[in-house]
N, C-alpha and C positions, 0 to 999 in steps of 0.2 A: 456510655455515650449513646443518648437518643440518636432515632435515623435523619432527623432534624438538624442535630447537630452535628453529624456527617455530614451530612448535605453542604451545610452551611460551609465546614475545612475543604470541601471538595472545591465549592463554587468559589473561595477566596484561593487557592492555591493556583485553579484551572486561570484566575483574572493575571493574580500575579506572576503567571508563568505565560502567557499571552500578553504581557502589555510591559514585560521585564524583559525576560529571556529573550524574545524574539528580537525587539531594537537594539539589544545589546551586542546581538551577534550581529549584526548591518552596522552598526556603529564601530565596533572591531573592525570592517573591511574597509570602513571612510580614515579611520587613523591609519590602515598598511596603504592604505592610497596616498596619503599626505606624506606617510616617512619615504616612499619611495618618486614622489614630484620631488621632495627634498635631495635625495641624492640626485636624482634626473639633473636639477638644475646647479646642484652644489658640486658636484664629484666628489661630497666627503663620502672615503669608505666605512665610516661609521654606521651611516645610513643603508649603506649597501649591505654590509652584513647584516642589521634586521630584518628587514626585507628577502634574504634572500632564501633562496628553497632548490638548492641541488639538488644530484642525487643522494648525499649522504641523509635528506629528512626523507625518503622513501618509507623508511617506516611509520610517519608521522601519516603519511597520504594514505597508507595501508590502512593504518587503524581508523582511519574516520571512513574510510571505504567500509571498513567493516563496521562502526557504528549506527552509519546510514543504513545498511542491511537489517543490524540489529533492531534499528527503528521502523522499516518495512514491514518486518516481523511482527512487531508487536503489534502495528498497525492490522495486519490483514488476518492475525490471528484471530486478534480479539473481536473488532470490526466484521471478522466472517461469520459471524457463530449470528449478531442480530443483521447483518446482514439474509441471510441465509433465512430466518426467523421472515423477516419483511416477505422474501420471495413464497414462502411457502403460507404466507397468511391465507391468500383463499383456498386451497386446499385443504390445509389440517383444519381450520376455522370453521369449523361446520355449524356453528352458532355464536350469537352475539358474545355469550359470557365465555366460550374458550377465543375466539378475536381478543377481547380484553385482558384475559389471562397470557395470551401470547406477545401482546406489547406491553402487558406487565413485567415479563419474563425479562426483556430487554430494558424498560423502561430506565431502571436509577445507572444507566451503566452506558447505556449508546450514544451518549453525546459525550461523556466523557470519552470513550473512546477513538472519539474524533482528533484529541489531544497526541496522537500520537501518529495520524498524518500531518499536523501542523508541526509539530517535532521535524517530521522527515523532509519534511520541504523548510523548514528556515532551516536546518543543517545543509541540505542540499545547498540552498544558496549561498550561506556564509563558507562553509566547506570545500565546495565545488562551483561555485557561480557561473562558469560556463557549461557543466554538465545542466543546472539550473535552466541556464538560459534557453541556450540551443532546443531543449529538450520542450519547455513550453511552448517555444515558438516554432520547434517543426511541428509540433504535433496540437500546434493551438484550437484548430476545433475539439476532435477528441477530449482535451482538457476541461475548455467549456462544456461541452455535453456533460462531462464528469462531475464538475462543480453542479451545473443544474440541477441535473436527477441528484446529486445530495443538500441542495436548497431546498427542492421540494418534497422531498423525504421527509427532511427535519420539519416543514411546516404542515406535513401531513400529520405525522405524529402529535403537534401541537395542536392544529385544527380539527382533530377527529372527535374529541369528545367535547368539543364547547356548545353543542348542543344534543340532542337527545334523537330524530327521525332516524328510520334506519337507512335510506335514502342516503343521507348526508355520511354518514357513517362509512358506508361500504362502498361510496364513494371514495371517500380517503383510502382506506383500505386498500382498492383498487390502486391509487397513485402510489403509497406505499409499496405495493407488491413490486410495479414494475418499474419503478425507480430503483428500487433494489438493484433488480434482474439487468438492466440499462447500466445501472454505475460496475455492477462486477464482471458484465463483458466487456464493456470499455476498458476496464481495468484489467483486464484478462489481454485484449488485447493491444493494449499500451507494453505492458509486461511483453509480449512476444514482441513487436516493432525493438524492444529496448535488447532483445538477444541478439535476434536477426539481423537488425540494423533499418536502416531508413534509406531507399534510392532517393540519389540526391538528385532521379532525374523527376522524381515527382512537385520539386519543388524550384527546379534551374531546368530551364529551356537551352540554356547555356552556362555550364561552371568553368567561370575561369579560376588556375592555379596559381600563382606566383609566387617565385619562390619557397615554394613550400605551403605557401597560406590562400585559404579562399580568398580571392578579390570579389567581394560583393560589390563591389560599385561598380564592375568593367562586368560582373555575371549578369544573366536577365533571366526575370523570374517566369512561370508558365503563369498563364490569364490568372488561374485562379488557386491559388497556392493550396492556399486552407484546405479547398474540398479537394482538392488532387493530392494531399496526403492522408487525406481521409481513406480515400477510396485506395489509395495506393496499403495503410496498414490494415486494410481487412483483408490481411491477405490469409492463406488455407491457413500459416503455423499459428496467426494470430488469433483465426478464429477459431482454430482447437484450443490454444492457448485459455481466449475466455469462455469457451463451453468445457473447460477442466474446471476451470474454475466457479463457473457455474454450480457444476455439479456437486463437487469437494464443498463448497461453503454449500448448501441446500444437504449436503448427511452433516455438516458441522454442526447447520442452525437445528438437522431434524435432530440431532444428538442433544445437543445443550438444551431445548426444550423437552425430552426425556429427561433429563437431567434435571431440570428447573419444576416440573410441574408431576401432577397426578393422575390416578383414573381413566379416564379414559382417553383424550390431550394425549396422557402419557404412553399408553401403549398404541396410539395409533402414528405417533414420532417415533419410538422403537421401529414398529413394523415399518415405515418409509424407510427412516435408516437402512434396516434389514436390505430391501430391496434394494436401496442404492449401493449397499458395499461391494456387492461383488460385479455390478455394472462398473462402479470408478475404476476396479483392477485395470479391466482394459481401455478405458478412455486414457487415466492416470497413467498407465503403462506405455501405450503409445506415446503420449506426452513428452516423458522422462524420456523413454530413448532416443524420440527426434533431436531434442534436447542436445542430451549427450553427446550424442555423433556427429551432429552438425556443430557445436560451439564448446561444448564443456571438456573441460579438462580432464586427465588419467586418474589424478583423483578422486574426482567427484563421481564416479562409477559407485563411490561408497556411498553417497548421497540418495543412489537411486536405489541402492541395496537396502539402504536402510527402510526409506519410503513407500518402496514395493513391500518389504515386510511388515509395517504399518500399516499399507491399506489390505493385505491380506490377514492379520490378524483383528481385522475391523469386523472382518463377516463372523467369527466366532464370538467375538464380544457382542456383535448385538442380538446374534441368537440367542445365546446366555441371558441378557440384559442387562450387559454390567455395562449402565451409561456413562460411569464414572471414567471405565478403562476405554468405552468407546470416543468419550470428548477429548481424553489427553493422545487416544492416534490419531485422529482428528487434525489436533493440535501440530502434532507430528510428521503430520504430512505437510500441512499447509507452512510450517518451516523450514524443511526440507526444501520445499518446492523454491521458495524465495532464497534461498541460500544457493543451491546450484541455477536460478536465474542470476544470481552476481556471481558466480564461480564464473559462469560461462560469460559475463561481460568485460568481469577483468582480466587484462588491465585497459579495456575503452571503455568511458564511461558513457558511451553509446555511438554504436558502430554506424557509421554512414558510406555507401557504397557508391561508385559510380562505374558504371559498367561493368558490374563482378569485380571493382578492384574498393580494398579499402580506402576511403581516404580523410577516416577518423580525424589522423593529426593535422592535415590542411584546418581544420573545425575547432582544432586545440581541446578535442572532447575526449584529451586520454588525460590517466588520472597525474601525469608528470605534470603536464602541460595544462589543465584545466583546473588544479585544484588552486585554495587561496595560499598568503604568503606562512611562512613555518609559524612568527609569531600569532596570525590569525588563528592557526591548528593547533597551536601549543596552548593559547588563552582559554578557545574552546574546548578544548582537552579539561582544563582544569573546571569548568563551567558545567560540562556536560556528566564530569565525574560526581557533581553534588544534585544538577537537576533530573537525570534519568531515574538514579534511587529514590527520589522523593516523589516523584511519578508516579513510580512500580510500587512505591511505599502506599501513597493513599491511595492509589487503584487497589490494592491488595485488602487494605482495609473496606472497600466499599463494596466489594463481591464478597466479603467475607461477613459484611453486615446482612445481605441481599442474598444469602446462599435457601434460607429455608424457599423449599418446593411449596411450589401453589396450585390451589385446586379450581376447576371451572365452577365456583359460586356464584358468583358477583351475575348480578342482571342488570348494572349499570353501564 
């Protein structure tokens, strides 16, 4: 099979997993809507039993708690490596033909990639529709800035080589680099707001309770919401949160360009590596433990054990040079890291505080109370069992088409 005609399986699967999968799972949530107006207004217990979702489907809520994880994962694994790649353009880039070579690098792989944040949000919402919701719309500017810097990322990418000055060129490059650096501390500190939780006086001048539930319509909001949860999630854990993250994908992306490329490229991404391994120890370390102590569970101590052993067997691997064993700790860290961020979430699927006290379930943002009905979990159960593998399947094929290293030739 030509790279052509990869391309081609990638670009029909990526259509009809975007314009199938996704309406299917929103259409799934419109029929448990209809079967339960149906009992609402019938009292058949027939319909009540489809519909419904005690505690005994707890495991059903678990497992998709944990597939939206899975789906994180994949997202920020693969995502961090051209991620990382982006941010470090002007630096490693010390000339036109390694620039080229380094969005080479990422080039047949970073938009695909994107497939697997669109994964994690139409599960989110078919899944969890109020973890969905809640979460966009406390943290709705954040979000938008997220989306932008990856609007214009992807159109950097595309507008950089459609003409030739170098002007023009490292122009993109520049918006590349800090769209990067912009979406992975957003996303770094999105990630801490979602352990820590969200003051819900950043966004209620007044929360009223009742009965147990926010009354939005008797609460009053502060002037200006948006930017007052802005300013409210930059807070210290958040912004250690995205300057971890920073860091971790910047030795990810310097590793996997080691790993992708030759020469000189290559051993001047080793040598960055080199220097960021033993810096991430203690950034990554303080990280993890604030972490732990403050949210994470008795468990997930093991989490941190493993991770600290991964970023300290980072510093031998790239003195070595083995970039192979350095991009799978790499790897290793950055899912760690996302696994005891949902260790330490559940079971709220995002913590909201007011005055130091929880009051998550007023928000119905815990995973009993905020996920969809059992049949919605169960359908997408069976749905997600055939489309994640054919994912992983042609991603797998298309880094393995894209694996030979490339060298700084090209003068175009």
């Amino acid at each position: 099979m030509s790279a052509l005609d990869l391309a081609r399986w990638q670009f029909a699967i990526t259509s009809l997993y975007h314009f199938v999968f996704v309406p299917l799972t929103i259409g799934l949530a419109s029929i448990v809507a209809v079967m339960q107006t149906i009992w609402y207004r019938g009292s058949d217990e027939r319909w009540r039993r489809l519909t419904d979702f005690s505690a005994r489907y707890s495991t059903l809520q678990i497992a998709w708690f944990g597939i939206v994880g899975l789906l994180w994962i994949g997202y920020l694994v693969l995502e961090g490596f051209d991620f990382g790649v982006g941010m470090l353009l002007p630096f490693l880039g010390r000339s036109e033909a390694d620039r080229r070579t380094m969005i080479n690098s990422i080039g047949p792989v970073w938009d695909g990639n994107q497939v697997w944040l669109i994964a994690a949000g139409g599960m989110m919402f078919a899944a969890f529709p109020v973890w969905y919701a809640t979460m966009l719309s406390m943290l709705y500017l954040p979000v938008v800035l997220i989306l932008l810097s990856l609007i214009a990322r992807g159109v950097a990418f595309e507008f950089r080589g459609k003409t030739s000055p170098a002007r023009w060129r490292r122009g993109w490059d520049l918006v590349i680099a800090i769209t990067s650096l912009l979406a992975v501390l957003l996303w770094g500190a999105a990630f801490g707001n979602l352990v820590m939780g969200i003051d819900a006086h950043a966004l209620f001048a007044n929360l009223v309770i009742t009965n147990g539930q926010a009354d939005l319509a008797a609460s009053t909001l502060v002037p200006s919401p948006s930017l007052s949860v802005l300013v409210s999630a930059l807070n210290p854990y958040a912004l250690l949160t995205g300057f971890t993250l920073v860091g971790l994908f910047a030795m990810h992306g310097a590793v996997f360009l080691a790993l992708r490329t030759t020469g000189d490229l290559h051993r001047r991404s080793m040598g960055l590596a080199r220097t960021l391994a033993p810096l991430m120890i203690g950034v990554g370390a303080t990280w993890a433990i604030w972490t732990q102590i403050a949210r994470g569970p008795a468990w997930s101590w093991v989490l941190v054990a493993i991770a600290a052993a991964a970023l300290i067997g980072l510093v031998p691997a790239t003195r070595t040079g083995r970039d192979g064993l350095a991009f799978v700790l790499t790897s290793l860290v950055t899912a760690g890291a996302v696994v005891l961020i949902f260790a330490s979430v559940f079971p709220k699927l995002l913590p909201i505080k007011l005055d130091g006290v929880d009051v998550s379930a007023a928000f119905s943002t815990t995973i009993a109370l905020g996920s969809s009905s059992t049949p919605t979990l169960t359908v997408m159960l069976l749905v997600a069992c055939i489309a994640i593998p054919a994912v992983i399947g042609y991603q797998a094929m298309v880094y393995r088409k894209f694996s030979a290293r490339l060298a700084s030739t090209s003068t175009n």
